[in-house]
C-alpha positions as CSV (number, residue, x, y, z in Angstrom):
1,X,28.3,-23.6,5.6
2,X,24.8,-23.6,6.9
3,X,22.2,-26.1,4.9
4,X,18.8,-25.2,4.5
5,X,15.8,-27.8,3.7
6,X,13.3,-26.6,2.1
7,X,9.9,-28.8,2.2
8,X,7.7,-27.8,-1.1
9,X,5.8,-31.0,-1.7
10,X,3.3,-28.4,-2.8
11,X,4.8,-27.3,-5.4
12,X,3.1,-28.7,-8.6
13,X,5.1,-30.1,-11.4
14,X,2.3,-30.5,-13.8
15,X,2.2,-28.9,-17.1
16,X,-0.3,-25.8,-16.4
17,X,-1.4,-25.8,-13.3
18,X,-1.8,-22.0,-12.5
19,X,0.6,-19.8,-11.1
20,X,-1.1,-18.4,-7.9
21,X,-2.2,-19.8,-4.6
22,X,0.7,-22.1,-2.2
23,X,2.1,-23.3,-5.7
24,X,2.7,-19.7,-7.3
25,X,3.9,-18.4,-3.2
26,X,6.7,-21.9,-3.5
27,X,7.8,-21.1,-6.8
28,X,8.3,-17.6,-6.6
29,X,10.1,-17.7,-3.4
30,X,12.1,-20.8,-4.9
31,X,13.2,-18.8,-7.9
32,X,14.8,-15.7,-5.6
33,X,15.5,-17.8,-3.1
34,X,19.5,-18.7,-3.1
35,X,20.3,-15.2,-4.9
36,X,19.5,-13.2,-1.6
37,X,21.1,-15.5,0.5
38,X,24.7,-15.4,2.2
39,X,27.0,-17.0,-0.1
40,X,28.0,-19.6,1.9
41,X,24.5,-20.8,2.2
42,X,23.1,-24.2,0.6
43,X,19.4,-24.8,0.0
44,X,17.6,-28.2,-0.8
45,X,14.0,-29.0,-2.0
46,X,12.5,-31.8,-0.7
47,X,9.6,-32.3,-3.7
48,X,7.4,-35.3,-4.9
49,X,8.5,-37.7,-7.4
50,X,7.0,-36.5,-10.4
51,X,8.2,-33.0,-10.2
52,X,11.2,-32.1,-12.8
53,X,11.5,-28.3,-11.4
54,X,14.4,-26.5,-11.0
55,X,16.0,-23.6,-9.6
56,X,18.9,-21.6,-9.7
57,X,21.2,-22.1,-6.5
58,X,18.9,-25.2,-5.4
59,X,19.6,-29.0,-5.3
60,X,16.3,-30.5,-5.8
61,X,15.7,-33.7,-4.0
62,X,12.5,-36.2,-5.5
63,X,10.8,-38.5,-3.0
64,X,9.7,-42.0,-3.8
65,X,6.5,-40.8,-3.5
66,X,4.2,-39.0,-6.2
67,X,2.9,-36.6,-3.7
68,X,0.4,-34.6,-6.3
69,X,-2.1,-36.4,-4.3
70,X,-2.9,-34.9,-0.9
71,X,-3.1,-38.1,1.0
72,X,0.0,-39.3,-0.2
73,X,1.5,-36.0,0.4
74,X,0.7,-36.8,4.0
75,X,2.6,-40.0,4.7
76,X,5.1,-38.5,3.4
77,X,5.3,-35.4,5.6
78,X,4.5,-37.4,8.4
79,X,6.5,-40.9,7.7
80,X,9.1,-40.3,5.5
81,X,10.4,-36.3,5.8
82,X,11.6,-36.8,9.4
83,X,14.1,-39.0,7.9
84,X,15.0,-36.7,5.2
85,X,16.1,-33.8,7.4
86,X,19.8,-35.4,8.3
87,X,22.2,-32.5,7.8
88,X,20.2,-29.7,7.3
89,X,21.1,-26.7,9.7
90,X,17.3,-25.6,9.5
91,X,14.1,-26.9,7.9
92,X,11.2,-24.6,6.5
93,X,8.2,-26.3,6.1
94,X,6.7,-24.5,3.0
95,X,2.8,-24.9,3.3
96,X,1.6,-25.2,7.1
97,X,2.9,-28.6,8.8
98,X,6.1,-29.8,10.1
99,X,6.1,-33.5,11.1
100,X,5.3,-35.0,14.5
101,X,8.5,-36.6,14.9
102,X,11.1,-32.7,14.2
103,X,14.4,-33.8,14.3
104,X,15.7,-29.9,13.5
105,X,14.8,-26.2,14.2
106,X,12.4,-25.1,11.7
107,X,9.9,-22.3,10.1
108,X,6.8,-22.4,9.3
109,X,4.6,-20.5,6.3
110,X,1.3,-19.9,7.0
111,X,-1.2,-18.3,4.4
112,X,-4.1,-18.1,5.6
113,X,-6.5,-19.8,8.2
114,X,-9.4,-20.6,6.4
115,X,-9.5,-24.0,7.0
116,X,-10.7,-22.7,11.0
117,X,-12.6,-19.5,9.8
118,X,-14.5,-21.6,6.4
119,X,-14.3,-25.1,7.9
120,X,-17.0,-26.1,5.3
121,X,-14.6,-26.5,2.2
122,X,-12.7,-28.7,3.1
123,X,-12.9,-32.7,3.9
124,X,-13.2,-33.3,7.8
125,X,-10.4,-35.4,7.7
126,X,-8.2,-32.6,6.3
127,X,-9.8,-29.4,8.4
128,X,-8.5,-31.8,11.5
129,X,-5.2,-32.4,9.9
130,X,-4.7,-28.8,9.6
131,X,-6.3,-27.4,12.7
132,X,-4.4,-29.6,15.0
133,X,-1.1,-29.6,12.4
134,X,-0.8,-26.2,11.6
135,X,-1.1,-24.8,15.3
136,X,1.5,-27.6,16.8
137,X,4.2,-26.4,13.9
138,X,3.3,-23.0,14.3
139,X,3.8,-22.9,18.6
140,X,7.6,-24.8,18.1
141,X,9.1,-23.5,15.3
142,X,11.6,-20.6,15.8
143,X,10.1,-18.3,13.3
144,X,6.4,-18.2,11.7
145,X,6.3,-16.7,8.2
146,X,2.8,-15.1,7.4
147,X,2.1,-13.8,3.7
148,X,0.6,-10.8,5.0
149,X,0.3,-8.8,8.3
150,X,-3.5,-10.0,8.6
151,X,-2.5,-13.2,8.4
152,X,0.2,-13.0,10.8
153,X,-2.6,-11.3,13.3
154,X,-5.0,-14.0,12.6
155,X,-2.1,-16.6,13.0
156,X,-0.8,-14.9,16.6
157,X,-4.8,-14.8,17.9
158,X,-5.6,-18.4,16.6
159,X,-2.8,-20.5,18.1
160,X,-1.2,-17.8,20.4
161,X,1.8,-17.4,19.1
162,X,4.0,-14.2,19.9
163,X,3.5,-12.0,18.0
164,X,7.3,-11.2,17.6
165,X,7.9,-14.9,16.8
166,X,6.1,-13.8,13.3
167,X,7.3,-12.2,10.1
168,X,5.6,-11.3,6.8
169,X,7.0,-12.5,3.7
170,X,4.4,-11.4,0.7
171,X,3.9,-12.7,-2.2
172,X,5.1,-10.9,-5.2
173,X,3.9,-10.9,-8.8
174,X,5.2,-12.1,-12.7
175,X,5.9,-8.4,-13.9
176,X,6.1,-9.4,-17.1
177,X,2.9,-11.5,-17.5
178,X,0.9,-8.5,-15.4
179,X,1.7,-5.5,-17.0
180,X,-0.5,-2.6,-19.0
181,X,-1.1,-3.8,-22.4
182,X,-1.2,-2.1,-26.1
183,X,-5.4,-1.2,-26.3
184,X,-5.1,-2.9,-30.2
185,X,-4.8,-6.4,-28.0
186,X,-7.6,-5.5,-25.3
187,X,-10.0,-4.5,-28.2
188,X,-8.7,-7.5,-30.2
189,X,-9.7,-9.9,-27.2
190,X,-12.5,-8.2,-26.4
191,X,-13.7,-8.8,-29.6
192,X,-12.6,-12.7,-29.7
193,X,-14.4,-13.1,-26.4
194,X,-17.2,-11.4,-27.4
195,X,-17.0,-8.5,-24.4
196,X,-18.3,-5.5,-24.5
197,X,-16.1,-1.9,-24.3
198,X,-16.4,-1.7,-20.8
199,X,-17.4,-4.0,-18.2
200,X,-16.6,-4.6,-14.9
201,X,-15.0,-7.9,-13.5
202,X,-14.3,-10.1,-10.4
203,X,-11.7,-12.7,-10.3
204,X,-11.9,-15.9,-8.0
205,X,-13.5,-19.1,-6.8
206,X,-17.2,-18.9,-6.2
207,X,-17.4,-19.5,-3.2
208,X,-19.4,-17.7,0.0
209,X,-16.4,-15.8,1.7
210,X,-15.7,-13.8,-1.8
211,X,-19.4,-12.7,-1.3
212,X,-20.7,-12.2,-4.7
213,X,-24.5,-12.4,-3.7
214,X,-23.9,-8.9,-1.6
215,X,-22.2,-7.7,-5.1
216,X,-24.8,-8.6,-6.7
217,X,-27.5,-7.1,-4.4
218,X,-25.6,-3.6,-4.9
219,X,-25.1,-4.2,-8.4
220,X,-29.0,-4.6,-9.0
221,X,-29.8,-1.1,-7.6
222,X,-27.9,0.8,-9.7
223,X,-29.8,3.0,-12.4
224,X,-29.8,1.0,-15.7
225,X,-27.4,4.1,-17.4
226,X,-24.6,3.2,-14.8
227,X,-24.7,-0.2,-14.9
228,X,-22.1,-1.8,-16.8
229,X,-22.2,-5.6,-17.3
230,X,-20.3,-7.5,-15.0
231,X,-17.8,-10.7,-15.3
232,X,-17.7,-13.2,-12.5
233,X,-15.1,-15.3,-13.5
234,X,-14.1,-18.4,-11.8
235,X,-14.4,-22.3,-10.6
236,X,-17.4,-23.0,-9.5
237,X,-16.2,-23.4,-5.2
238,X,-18.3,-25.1,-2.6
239,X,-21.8,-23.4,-2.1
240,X,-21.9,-21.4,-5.1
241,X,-25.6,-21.9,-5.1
242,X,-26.7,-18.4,-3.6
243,X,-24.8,-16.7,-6.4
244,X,-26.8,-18.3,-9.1
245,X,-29.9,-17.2,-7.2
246,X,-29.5,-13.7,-6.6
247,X,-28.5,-13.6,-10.5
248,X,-31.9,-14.9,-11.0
249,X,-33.9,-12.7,-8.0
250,X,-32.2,-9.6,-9.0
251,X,-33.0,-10.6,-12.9
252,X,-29.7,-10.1,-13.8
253,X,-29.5,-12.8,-16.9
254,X,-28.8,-10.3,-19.1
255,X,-26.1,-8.3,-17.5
256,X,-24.2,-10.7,-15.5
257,X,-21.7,-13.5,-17.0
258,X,-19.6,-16.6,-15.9
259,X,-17.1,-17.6,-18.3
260,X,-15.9,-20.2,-15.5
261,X,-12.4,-21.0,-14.6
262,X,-9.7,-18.5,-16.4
263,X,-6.0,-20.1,-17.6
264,X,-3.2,-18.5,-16.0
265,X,-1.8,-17.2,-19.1
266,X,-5.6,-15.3,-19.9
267,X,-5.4,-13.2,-16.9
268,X,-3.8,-10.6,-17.9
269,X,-5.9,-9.6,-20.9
270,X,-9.2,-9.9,-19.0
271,X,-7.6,-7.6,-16.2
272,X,-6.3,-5.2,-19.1
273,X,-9.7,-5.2,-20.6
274,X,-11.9,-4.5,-18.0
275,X,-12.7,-1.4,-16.4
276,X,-12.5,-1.9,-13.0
277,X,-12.0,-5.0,-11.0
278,X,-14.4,-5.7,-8.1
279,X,-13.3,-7.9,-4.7
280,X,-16.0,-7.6,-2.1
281,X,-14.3,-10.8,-0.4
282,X,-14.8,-11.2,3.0
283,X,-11.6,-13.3,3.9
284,X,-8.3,-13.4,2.2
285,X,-4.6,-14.5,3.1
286,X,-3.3,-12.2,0.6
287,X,-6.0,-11.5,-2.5
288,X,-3.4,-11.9,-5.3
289,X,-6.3,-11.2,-8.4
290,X,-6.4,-7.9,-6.8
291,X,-2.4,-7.4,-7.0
292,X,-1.9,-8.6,-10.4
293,X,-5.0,-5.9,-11.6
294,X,-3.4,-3.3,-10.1
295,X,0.0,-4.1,-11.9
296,X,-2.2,-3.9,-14.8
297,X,-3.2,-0.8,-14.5
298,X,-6.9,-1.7,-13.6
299,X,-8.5,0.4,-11.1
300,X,-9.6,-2.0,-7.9
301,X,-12.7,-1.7,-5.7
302,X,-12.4,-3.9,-2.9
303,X,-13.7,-4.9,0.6
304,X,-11.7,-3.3,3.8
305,X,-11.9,-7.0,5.2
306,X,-8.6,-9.0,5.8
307,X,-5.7,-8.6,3.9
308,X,-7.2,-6.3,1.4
309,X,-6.9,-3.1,2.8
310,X,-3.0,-3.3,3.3
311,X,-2.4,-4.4,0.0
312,X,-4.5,-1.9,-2.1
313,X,-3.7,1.0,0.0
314,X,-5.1,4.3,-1.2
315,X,-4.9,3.0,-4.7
316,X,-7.9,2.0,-4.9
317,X,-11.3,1.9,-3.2
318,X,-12.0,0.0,0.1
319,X,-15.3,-0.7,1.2
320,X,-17.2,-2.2,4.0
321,X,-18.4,-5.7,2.8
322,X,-21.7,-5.8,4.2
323,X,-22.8,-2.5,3.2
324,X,-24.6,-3.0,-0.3
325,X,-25.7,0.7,-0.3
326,X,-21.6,1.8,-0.1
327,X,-20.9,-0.7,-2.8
328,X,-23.7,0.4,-5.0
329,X,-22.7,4.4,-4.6
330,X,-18.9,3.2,-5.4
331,X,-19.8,1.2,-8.7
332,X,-21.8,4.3,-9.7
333,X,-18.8,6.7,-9.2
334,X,-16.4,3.8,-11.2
335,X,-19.1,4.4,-14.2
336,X,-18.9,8.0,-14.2
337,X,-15.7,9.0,-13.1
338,X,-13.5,9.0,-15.5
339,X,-10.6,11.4,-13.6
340,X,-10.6,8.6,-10.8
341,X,-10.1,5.8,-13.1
342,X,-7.1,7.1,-14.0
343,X,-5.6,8.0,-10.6
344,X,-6.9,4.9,-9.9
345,X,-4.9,3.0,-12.2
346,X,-1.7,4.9,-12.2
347,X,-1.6,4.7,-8.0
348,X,-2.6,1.1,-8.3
349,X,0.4,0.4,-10.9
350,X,2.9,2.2,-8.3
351,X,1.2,0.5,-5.5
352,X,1.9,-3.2,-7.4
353,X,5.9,-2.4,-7.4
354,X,6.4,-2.7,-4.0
355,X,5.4,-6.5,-4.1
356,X,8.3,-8.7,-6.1
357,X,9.7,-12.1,-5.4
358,X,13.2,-10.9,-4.7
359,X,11.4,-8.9,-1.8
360,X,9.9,-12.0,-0.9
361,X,13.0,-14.0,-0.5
362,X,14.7,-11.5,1.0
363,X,12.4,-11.6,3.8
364,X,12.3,-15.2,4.1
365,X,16.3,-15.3,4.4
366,X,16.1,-12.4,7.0
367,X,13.5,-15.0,8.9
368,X,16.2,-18.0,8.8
369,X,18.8,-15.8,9.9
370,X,16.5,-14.9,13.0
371,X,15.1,-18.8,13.2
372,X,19.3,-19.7,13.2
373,X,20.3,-17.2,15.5
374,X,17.3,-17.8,18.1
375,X,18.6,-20.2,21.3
376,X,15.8,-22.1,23.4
């Protein structure tokens, strides 16, 4: 019978934290995990002390440790987990790092390097952790897992890892949450939010690399009788600053809201109730806001930067990200054209159903079964 560990000390056990992001990837995976597996096969979580998740066809094993804090989750990936690993035939280390001291083969999941490309958000302590961390797990595990082939690139040109060493395991999406809805509730939340008909909307931290003040730039020169007002919703990131101002140079007040930070279970209804969705990001691992709008049946105008390309495909839109003239001419067609809105949203709705969870597991056992049958 072959034992697999499964390290997902990242996965929150706290009453509403929001499905997306290294929490949403665990869980999802986690979920499908032990139904696309070999029967014979046994899988066990190592998670934090506070967590009371569980999963179908998954022991779940609780550290001493609360590990919802990042420091604590630390010691314990670096002190305690190598002594957590006896009898496990292989150990996937969830979220980036294996410990120093690696007692068994393992694989590693890797969602994006931003922490080397966008150093800035994140503590100096913690880039170091995870530059020097990240690559030593990465060059001997027996398999790397990447959440999407740009991250795999970016992963095999970073630390130089083989590139056949690497598989890609993407995310999928809650098909029930993200799904077209009846127009009564869009106009009903429309109206309870106070939004108008038709607007357009961007999902996603404010932060430099989604690059909102180019957006904005092409936004502005649009002709008043195209413009529709635009939604930039989302935490306020590291360096939001620029944003705010180009609102203010391009005397946008009046046209542009924040409504902040939106709850999991809201997303769907402000995807469903906006016209388009807009993603002029620079850098992304995956750019789930984008999937889950496109499973709603909201046409998608992104950037052709990262990851984004291979997940819209020719559903949607791809633009270069530092061309605000491109950007500008592609909002104006979104305004008027009503026939591409609807191809729009019915390729980006058959587009979204080749991303599930069950894919993703199934990927992720076909990565053990390479990681178990690999010899050094």
């Amino acid at each position: 019978m072959t034992h697999i560990g499964l390290n997902a000390h990242l996965l929150s056990g706290r009453a509403g934290y929001r499905s997306a992001g290294i929490h949403g990837y665990i869980h999802g995976s986690l979920a499908h995990l032990a139904a696309a597996a070999p029967a014979d096969w046994r899988f066990t979580a190592l998670v934090g002390r506070e967590n009371r998740l569980t999963f179908d066809g998954i022991a779940m094993r609780r550290a001493r440790l609360d590990t919802e804090n990042p420091l604590r989750r630390i010691l314990w990936e670096q002190a305690a987990q190598p002594f957590a690993l006896g009898g496990f035939d292989l150990v996937h280390e969830m979220a980036f790092v294996s410990p120093l001291w690696l007692s068994r083969p393992s694989v590693v999941t890797v969602y994006d390097l931003s922490f080397i490309h966008y150093p800035q958000v994140l503590s100096a302590a913690r880039r170091l952790y995870l530059r020097l961390f990240t690559a030593l797990s990465c060059r001997r595990a027996r398999r790397v897992i990447a959440i999407s082939h740009s991250t795999a690139r970016d992963t095999a040109a970073s630390f130089g890892i083989p590139t056949e060493r690497i598989d890609v395991a993407a995310p999928g999406y809650d098909a029930v949450a993200y799904r077209p809805l009846p127009a009564a509730d869009c106009a009903a939340f429309r109206a309870a939010r106070n939004l108008p008909e038709r607007f357009w909307l961007f999902v996603g931290t404010l932060e430099p690399r989604k690059n909102l003040p180019m957006l904005l730039e092409a936004y502005a020169a649009l002709p008043e009788h195209d413009r529709l007002p635009l939604v930039l919703a989302g935490g306020k990131g590291w360096d939001y600053a620029p944003i705010f101002a180009a609102i203010e140079r391009f005397r946008l007040q009046d046209c542009v809201t924040l409504p902040g930070y939106i709850p999991a279970q809201d997303l769907s209804l402000w995807y469903n109730s906006a016209e388009v969705l807009v993603y002029p990001s620079v850098f992304e691992g995956f750019g789930l806001p984008v999937l889950e709008a496109m499973a709603c049946g909201t046409p998608v105008i992104v950037s052709d930067a990262s990851s984004l390309p291979e997940v819209v495909g020719d559903a949607g839109m791809c633009l270069p990200p530092h061309d605000p003239a491109a950007w500008t001419e592609a909002l104006r067609r979104a305004a008027q054209d009503e026939s591409w809105r609807t191809q729009a949203a019915e390729r980006g709705r058959a587009a979204a159903t080749r991303y599930t969870w069950a894919e993703t597991a199934r990927q992720t056992i076909f990565s053990y079964k390479r990681a178990l049958q690999h010899t050094r």
